[in-house]
N, C-alpha and C positions, 0 to 999 in steps of 0.2 A: 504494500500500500504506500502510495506518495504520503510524504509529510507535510499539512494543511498549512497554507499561512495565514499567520499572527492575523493579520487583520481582517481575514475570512474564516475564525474560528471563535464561533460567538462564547462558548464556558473559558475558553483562553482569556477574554476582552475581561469575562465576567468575575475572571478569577485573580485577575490583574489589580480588579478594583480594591479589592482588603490586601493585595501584596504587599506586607511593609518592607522588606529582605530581599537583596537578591544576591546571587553566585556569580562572580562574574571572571571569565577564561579572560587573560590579555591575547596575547600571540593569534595574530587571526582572527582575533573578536574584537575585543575594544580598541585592538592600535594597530593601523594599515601599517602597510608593508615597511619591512625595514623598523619597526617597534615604536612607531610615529604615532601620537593622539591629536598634531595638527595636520593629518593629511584624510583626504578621502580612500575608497578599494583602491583605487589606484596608483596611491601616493602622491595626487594632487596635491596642495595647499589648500585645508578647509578647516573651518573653524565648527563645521557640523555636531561633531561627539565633541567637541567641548563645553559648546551650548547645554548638549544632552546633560552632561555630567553636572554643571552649574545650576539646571531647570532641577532635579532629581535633588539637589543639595538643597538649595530654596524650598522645595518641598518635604525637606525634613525626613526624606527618605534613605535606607541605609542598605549600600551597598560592599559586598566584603569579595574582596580580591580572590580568586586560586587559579594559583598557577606553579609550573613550574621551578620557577626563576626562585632564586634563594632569599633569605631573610631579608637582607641587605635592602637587597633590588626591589620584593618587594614591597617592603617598609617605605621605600624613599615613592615608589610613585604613587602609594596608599597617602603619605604623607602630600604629596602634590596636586593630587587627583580632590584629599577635600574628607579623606577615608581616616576609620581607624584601625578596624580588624580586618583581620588576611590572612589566610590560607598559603603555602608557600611547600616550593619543594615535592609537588604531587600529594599535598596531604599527610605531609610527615610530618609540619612544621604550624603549629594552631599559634596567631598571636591574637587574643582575645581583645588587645589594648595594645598596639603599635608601641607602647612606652614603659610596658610591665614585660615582664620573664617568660617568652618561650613555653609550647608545650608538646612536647614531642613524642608523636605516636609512631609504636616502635613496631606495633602488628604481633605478628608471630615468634617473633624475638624471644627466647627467654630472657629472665629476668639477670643473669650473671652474663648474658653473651658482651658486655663491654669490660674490657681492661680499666683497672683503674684512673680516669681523666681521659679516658679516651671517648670520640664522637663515633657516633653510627657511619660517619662517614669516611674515617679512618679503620673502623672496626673492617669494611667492605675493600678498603684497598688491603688491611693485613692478611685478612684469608684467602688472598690471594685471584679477587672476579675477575682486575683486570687484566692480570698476566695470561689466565686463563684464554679468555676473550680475545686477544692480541696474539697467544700460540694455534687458538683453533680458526682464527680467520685473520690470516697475517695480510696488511695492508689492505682489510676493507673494514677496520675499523678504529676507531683513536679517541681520546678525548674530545669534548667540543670547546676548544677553546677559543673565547676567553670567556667563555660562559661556565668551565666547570669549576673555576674560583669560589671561596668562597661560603664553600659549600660544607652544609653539618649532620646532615643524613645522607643523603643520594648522592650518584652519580651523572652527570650525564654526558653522552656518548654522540658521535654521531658516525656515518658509515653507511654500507648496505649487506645485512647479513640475514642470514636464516632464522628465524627468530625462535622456531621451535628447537635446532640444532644447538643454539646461544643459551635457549635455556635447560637444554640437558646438560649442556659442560657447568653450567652456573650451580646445578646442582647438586653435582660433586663435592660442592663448599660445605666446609662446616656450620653456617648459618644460610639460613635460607634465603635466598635473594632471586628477586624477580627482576626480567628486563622486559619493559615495557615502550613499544614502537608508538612514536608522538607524532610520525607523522614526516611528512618530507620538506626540509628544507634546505635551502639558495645561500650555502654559506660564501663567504668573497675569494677565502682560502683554506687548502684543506691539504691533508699529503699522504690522501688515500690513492692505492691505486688500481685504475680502473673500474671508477666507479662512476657514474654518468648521475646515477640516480641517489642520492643521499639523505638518509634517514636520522633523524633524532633518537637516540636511545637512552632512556631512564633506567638505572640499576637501583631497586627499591626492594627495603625490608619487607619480604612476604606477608601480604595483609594488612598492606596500607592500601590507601586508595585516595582520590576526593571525596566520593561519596562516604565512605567512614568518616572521613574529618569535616564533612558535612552535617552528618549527623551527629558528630560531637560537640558540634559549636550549639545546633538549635539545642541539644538536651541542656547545653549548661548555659544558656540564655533564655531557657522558656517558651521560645518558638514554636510553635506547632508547624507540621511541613504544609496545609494549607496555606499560611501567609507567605510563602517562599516561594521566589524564583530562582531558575538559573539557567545563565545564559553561556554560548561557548563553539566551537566548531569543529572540537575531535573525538574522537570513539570515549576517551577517558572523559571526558567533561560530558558526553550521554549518560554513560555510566553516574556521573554526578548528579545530573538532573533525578534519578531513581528516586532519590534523598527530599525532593520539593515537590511541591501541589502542581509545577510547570514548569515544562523547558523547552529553553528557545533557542533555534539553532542558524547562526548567521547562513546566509546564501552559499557562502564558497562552499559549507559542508558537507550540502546536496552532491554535489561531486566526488564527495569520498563515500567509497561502496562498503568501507569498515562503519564510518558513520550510520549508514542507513542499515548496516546489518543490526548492529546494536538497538536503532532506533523503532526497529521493527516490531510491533506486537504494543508498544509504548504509547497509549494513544492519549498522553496527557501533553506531547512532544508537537510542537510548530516551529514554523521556518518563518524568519521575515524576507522581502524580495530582495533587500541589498544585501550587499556582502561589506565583509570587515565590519570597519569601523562605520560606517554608512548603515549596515545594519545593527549594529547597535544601538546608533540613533534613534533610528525606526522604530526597535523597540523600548527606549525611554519613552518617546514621545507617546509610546502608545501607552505604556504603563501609567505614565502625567495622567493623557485625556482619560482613560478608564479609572481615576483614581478622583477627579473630578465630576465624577455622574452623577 
């Protein structure tokens, strides 16, 4: 079944109106190409979603960042954008209040898997994922730098490898770890070889997700998943929508057939008609005008 849009989905419009909350992916959703919140899908120069983000802020409504991008990264455009809480690191990383301590969901981990002072994300390079990763598929995969800085849980990767094959070797490790494919992108430089087509890969503590750290945020704020939205354009952030009364899937991510597989059977799921950041827009303003009826 096609995925309806936003604004030809009359209990979406209607569900929008008590939305106080929403979920929101950056990379591909809220910031056109290149990580930009003043461009259009394009990467024109538009002031469109910034409007969106100012309107939604004036009306007092609260939107909480998830994404992959680490504490840092996310804090500072949580902090710019107008936000307080944020999601970070695929849902390893809950900061409840941008200005208080961290809470870090460890999944399936046991309870003594870290060395004394040591980070989950140091724990992942001692046992050894990525030498593994780097002996079973030698130059089609590496770090993604300079993006894996930084970083207190996860890894991430980028490359093009087998992902079932990636995670039978990952398995061999003393702690459990999952690699999760984000999707294909346009890095400027890279020193993979022979790779045409280039993926983002997440190495995450078994039984994390967004949609857990989703549901961790509304239990310890009260929220009920009716009043929650979430918005986003890849397989993982469908997944996260599971977690809310609505999820809303920008344009570009009709094109990805992981997306639609996920989103399939999910009939609480809409699409707006722009893509990116433009569709983001699209759905502020729609969330604004249904929130005024």
């Amino acid at each position: 079944m096609p995925v309806p849009f936003l604004d030809q989905t009359p209990f979406a419009l209607e569900g929008l109106a008590h939305t106080t909350l929403a979920f929101s992916d950056l990379d591909g959703t809220l910031l056109a190409p290149g990580g930009c919140v003043l461009a259009d899908a394009a990467g024109a120069p538009w002031l469109g979603a910034v409007e969106a983000i100012a309107a939604v802020n004036r009306a007092r409504l609260d939107v909480v960042i998830c994404t992959g991008r680490n504490r840092i990264q996310a804090g500072e455009i949580s902090r710019l954008l107008g936000w307080n809480s944020f999601i970070a690191e695929l849902g390893c990383i809950i900061m409840y209040d941008r200005r208080k301590p961290a809470e870090y969901l460890l999944g399936d981990w046991p309870d003594d898997a870290l060395l004394p002072g040591e980070t989950p994300h140091q724990a992942i390079e001692r046992i050894g994922a990525l030498r593994v990763l780097a002996a079973t598929f030698p130059g089609k995969i590496e770090e993604h730098s300079p993006w894996h800085t930084d970083r207190e849980v996860t890894h991430v990767l980028r490359g093009n490898v087998n992902r079932e094959a990636a995670q039978a070797a990952l398995d061999t490790m003393s702690l459990p770890v999952d690699i999760i494919d984000n999707g294909i992108i346009n890095p400027p430089l890279h020193t993979l070889t022979d790779v045409a087509e280039v993926h983002a890969y997440h190495l995450v503590p078994r039984g994390t997700s967004k949609e857990l750290a989703v549901h961790r945020m509304l239990e310890c704020r009260g929220v009920t998943r009716a009043d929650t939205v979430a918005i986003g354009d890849s397989a993982t952030d469908v997944r996260m929508m599971r977690a809310c009364g609505l999820g809303v899937i920008v344009a570009n991510a009709l094109a990805d057939e992981r997306v639609l597989a996920v989103a399939n059977g999910l009939e609480h799921i809409v699409a707006t008609h722009a893509e990116r950041s433009e569709g983001w827009a699209e759905f502020a303003n729609a969330w604004l005008t249904a929130r005024m009826r």
